[in-house]
MOPAC internal coordinates of N, CA, C and O (Angstrom, degrees):
PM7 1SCF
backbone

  N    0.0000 0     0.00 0     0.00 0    0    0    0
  C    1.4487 1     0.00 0     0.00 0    1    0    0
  C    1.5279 1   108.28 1     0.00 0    2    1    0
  O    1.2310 1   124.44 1   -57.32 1    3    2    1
  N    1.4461 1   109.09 1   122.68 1    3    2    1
  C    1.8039 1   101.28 1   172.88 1    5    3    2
  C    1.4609 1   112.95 1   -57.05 1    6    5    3
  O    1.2310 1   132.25 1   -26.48 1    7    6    5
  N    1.3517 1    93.94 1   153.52 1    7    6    5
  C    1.7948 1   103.51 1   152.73 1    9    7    6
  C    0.9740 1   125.17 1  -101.44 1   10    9    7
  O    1.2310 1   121.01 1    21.97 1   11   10    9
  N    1.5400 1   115.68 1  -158.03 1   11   10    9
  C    1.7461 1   122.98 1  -170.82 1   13   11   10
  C    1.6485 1    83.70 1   -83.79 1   14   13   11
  O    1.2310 1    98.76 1   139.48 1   15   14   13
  N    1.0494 1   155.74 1   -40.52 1   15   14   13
  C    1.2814 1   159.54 1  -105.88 1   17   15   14
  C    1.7493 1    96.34 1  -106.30 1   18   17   15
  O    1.2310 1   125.55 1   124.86 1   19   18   17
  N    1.4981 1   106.94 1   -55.14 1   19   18   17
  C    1.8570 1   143.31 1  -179.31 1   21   19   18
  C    1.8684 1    84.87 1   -60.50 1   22   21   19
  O    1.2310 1   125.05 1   112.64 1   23   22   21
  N    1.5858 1   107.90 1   -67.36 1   23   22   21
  C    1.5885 1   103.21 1  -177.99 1   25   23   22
  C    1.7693 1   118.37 1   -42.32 1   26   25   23
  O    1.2310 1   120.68 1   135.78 1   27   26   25
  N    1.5528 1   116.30 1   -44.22 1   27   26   25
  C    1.0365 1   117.14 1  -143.74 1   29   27   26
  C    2.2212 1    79.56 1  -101.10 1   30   29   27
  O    1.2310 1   115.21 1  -167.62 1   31   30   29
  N    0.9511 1   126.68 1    12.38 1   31   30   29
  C    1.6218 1   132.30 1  -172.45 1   33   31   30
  C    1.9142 1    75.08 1  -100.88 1   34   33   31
  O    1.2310 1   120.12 1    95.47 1   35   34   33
  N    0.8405 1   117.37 1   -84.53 1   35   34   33
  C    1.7810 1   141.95 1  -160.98 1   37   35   34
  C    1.2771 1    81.64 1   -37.99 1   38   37   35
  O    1.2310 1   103.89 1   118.39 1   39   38   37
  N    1.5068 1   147.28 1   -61.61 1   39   38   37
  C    1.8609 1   152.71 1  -131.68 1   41   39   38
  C    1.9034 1    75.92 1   -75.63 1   42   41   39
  O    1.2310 1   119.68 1    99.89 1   43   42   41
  N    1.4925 1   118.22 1   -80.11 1   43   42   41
  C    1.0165 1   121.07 1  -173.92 1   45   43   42
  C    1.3387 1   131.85 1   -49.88 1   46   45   43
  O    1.2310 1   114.91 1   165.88 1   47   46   45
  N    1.3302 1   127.26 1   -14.12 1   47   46   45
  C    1.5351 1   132.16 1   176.18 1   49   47   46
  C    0.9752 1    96.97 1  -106.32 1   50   49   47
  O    1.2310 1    99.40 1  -179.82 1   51   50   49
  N    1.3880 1   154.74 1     0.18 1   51   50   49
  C    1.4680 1   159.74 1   121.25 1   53   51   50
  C    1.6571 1   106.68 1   -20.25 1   54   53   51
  O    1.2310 1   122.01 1   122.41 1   55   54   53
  N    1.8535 1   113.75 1   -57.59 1   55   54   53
  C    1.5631 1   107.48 1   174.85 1   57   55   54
  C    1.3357 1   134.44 1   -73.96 1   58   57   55
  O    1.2310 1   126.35 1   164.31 1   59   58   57
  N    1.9563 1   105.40 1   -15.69 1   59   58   57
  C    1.4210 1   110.38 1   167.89 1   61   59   58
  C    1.7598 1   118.44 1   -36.10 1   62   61   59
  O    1.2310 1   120.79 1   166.33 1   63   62   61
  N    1.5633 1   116.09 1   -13.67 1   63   62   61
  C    1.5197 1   109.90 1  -164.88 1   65   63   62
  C    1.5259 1    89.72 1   -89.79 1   66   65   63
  O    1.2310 1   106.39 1   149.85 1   67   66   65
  N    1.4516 1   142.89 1   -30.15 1   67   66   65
  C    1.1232 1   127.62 1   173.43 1   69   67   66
  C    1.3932 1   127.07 1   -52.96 1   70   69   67
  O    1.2310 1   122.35 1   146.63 1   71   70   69
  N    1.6967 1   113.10 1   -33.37 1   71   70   69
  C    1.7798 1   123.08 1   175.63 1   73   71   70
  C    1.5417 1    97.92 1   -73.72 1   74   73   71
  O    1.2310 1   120.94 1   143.13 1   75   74   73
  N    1.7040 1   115.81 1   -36.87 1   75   74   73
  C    1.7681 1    93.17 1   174.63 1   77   75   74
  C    1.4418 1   109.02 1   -65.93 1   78   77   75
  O    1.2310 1   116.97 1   135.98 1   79   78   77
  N    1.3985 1   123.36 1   -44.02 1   79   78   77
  C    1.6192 1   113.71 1  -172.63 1   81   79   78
  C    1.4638 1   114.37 1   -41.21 1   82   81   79
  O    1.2310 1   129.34 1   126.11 1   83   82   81
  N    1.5617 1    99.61 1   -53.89 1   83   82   81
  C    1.6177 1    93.87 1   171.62 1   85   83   82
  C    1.1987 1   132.40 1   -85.47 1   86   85   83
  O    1.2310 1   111.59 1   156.93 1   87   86   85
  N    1.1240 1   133.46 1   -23.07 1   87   86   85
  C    1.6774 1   122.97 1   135.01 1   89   87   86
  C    1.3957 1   118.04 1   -32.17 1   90   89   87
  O    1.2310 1   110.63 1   140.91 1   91   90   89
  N    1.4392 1   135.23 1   -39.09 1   91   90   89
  C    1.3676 1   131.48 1   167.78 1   93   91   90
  C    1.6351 1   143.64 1   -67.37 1   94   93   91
  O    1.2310 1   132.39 1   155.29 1   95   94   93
  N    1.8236 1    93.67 1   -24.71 1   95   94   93
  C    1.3999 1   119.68 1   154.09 1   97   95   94
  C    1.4587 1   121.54 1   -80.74 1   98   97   95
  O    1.2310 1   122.80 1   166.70 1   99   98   97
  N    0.7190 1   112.24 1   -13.30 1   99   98   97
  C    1.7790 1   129.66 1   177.92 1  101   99   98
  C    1.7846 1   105.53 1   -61.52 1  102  101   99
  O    1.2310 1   133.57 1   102.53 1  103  102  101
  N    1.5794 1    91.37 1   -77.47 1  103  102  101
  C    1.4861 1   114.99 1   160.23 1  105  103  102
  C    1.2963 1   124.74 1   -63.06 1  106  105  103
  O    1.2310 1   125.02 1   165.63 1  107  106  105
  N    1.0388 1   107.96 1   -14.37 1  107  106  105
  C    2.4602 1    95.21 1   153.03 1  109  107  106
  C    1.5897 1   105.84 1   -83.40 1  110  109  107
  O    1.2310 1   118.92 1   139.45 1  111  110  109
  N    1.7829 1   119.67 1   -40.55 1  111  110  109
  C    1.4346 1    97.82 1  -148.46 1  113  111  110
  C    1.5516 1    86.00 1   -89.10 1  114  113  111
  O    1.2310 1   108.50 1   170.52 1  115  114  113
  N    1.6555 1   139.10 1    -9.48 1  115  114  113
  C    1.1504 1   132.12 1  -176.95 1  117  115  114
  C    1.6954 1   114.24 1   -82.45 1  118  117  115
  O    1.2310 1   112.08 1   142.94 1  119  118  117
  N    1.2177 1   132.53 1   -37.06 1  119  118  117
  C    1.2836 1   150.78 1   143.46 1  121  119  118
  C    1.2645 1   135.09 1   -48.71 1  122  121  119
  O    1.2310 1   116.65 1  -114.85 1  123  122  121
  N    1.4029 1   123.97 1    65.15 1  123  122  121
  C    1.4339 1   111.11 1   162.89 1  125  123  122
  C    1.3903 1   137.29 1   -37.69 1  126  125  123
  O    1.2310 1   118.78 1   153.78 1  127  126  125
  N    1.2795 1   119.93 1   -26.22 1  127  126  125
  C    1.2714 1   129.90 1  -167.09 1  129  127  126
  C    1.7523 1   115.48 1   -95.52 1  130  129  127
  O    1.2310 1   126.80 1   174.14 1  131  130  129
  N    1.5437 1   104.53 1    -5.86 1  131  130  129
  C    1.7266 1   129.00 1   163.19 1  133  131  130
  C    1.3846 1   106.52 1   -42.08 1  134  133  131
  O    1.2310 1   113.96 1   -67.29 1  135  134  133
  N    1.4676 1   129.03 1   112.71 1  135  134  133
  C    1.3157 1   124.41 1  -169.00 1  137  135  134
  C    1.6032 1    94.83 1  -107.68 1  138  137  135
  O    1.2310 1   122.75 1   -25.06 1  139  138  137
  N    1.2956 1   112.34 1   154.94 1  139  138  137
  C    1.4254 1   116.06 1   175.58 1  141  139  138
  C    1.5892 1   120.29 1   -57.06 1  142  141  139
  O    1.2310 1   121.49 1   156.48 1  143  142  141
  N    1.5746 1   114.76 1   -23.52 1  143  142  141
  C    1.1978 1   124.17 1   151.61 1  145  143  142
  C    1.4308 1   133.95 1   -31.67 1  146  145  143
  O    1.2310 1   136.01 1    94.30 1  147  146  145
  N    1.4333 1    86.61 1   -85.70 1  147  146  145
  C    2.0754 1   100.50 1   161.71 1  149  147  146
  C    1.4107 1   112.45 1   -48.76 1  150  149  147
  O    1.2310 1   115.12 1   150.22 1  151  150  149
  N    1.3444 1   126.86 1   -29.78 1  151  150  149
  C    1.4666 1   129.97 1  -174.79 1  153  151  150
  C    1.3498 1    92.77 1   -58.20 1  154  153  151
  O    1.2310 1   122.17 1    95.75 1  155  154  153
  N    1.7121 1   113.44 1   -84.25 1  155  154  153
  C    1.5841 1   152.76 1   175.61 1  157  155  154
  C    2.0739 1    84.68 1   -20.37 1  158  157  155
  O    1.2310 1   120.70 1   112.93 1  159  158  157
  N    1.2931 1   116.26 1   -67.07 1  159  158  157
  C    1.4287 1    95.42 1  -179.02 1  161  159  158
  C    1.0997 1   123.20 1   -62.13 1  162  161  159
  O    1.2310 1   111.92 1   142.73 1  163  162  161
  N    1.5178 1   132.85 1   -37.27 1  163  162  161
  C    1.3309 1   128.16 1  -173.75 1  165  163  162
  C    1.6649 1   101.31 1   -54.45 1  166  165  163
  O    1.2310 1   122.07 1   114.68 1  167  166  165
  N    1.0418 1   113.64 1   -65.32 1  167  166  165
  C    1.5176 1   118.19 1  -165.64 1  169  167  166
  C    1.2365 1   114.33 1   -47.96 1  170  169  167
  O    1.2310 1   125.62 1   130.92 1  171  170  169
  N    1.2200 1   106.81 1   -49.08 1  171  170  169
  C    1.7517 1   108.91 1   172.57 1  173  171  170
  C    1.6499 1   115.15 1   -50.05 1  174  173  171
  O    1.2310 1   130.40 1   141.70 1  175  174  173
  N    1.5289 1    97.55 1   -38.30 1  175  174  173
  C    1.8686 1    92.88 1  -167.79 1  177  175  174
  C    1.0762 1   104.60 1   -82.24 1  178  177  175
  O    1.2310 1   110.36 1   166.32 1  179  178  177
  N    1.6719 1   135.72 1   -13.68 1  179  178  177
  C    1.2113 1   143.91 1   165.09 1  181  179  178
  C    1.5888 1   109.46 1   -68.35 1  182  181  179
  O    1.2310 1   119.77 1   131.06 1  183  182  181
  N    1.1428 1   118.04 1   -48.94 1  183  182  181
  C    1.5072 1   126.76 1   166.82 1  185  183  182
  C    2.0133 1   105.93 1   -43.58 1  186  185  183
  O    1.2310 1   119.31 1   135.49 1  187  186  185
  N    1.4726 1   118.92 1   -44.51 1  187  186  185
  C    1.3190 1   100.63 1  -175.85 1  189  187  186
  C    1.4620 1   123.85 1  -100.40 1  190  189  187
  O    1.2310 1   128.27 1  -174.35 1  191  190  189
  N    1.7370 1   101.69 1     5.65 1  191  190  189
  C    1.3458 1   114.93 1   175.27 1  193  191  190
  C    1.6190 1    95.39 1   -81.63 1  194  193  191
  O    1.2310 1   106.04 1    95.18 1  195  194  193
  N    1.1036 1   143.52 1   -84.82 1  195  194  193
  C    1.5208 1   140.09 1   148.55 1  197  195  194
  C    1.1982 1   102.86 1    27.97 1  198  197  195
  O    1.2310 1   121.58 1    74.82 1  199  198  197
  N    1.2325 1   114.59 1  -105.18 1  199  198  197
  C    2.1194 1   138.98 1   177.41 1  201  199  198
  C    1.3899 1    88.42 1   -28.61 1  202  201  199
  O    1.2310 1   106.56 1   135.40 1  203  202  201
  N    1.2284 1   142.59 1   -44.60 1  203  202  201
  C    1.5785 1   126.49 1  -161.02 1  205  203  202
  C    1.4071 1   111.68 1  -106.32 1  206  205  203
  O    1.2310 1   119.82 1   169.96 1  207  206  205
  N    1.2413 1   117.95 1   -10.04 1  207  206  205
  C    1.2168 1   128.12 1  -173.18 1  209  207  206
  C    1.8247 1   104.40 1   -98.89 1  210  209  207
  O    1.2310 1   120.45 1   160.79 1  211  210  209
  N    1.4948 1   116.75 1   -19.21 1  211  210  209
  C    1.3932 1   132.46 1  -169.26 1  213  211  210
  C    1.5548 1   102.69 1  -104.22 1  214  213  211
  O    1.2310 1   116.22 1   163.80 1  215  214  213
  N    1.5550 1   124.78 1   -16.20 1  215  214  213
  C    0.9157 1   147.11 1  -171.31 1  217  215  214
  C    1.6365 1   108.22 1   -88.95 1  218  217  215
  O    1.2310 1   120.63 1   123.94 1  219  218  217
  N    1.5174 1   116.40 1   -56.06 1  219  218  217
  C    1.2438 1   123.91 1  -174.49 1  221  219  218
  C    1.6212 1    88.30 1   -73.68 1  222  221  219
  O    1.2310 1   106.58 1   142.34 1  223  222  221
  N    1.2542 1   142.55 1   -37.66 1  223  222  221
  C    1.4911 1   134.17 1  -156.42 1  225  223  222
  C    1.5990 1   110.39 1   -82.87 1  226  225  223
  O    1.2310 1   124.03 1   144.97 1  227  226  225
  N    1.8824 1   109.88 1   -35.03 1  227  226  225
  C    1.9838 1   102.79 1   156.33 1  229  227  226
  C    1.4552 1    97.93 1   -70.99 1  230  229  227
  O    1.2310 1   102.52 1   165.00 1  231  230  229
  N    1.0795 1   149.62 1   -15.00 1  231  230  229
  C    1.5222 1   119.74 1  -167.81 1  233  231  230
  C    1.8869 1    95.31 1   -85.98 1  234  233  231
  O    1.2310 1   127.53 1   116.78 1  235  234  233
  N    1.1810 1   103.11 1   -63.22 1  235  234  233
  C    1.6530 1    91.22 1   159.52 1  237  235  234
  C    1.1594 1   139.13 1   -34.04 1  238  237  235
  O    1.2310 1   113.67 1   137.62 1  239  238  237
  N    1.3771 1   129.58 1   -42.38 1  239  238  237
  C    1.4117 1   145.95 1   153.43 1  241  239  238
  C    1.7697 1   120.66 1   -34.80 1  242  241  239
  O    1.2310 1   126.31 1   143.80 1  243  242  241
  N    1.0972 1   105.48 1   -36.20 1  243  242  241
  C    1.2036 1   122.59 1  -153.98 1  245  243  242
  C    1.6665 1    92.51 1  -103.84 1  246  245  243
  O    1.2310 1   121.93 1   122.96 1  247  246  245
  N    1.4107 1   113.91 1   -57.04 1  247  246  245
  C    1.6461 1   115.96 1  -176.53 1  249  247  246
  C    1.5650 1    95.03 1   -52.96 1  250  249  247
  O    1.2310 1   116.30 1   128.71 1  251  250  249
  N    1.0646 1   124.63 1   -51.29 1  251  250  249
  C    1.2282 1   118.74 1  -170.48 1  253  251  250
  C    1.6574 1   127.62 1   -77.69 1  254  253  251
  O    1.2310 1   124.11 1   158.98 1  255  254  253
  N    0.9578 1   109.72 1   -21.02 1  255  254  253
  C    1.6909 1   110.95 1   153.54 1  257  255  254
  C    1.4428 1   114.74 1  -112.69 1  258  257  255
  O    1.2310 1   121.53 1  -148.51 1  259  258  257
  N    1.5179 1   114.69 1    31.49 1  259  258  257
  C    1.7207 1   123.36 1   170.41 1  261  259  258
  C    1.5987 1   121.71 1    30.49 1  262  261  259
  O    1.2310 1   125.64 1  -120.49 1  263  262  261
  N    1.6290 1   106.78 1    59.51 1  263  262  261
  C    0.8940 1   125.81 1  -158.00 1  265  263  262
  C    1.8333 1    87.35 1  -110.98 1  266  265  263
  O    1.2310 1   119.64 1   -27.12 1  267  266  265
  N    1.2249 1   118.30 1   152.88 1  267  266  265
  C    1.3604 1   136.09 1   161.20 1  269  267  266
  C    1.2712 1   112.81 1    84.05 1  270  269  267
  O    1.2310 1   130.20 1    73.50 1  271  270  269
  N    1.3432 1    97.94 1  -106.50 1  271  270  269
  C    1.6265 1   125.24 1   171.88 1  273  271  270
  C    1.9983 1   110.35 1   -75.72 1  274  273  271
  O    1.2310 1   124.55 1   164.47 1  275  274  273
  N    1.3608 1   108.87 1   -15.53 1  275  274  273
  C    1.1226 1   112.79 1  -155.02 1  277  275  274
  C    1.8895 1   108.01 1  -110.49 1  278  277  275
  O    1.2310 1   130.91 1   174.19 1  279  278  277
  N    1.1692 1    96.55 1    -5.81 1  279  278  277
  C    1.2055 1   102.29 1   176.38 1  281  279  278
  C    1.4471 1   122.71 1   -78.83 1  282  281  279
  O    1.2310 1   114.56 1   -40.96 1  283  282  281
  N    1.1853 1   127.91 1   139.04 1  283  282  281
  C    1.7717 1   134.93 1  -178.39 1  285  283  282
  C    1.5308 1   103.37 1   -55.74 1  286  285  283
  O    1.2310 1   121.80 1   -33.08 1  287  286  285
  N    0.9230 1   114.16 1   146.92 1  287  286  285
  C    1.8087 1   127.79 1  -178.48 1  289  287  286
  C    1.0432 1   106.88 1   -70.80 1  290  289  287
  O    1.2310 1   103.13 1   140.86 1  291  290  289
  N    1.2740 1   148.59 1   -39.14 1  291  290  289
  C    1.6674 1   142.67 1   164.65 1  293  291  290
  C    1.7826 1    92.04 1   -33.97 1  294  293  291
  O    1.2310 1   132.93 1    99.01 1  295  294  293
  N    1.3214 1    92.63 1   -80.99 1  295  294  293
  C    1.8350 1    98.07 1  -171.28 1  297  295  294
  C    1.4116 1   119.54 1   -31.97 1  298  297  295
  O    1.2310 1   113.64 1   133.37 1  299  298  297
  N    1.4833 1   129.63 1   -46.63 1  299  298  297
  C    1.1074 1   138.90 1   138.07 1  301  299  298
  C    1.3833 1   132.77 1    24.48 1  302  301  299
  O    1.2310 1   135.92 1    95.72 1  303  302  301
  N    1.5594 1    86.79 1   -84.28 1  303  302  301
  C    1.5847 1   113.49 1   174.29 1  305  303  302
  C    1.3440 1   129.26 1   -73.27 1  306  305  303
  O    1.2310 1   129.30 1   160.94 1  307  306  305
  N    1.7842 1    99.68 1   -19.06 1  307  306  305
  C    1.1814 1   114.95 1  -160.73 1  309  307  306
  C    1.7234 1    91.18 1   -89.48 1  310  309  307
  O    1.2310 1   112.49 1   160.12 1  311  310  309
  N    0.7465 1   131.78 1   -19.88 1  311  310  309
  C    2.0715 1   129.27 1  -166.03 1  313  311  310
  C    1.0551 1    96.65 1  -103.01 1  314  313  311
  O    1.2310 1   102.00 1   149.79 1  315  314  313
  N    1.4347 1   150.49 1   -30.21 1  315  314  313
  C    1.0849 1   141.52 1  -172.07 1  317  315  314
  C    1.7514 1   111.66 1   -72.25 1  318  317  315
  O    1.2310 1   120.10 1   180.00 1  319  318  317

């Protein structure tokens, strides 16, 4: 079962996408030959690293305050 510790690992590898953004601007204004193509892909694959990276961090979120799927079956019964 994660902890707050796993949550607070995930919060921070969440901002690694800001060092790719700028690693990615780096490589347009250093590259002339950067086609709007390769651009158009980078962004997109950055777009699904994000969604999956924001994705693994509620599923963590959730293990760790036993929310959803993650909650004990007493509790369960008890919200309904």
């Amino acid at each position: 079962m994660p902890d707050r510790f796993d949550l607070e690992n995930e919060i921070t590898n969440l901002t690694a996408v800001s060092d790719d953004l700028v690693l990615l601007a780096g490589a347009v204004l250093e590259r002339e030959e950067f086609s709007a193509d390769e651009l158009s892909n980078a962004l997109l694959g950055l777009s699904v690293m994000v969604t999956l990276r924001s994705e693994k961090l509620f599923d963590i979120f959730k293990a760790v305050f036993q929310l959803d799927e993650y909650s004990p079956e007493m509790q369960k019964y008890t919200r309904e």
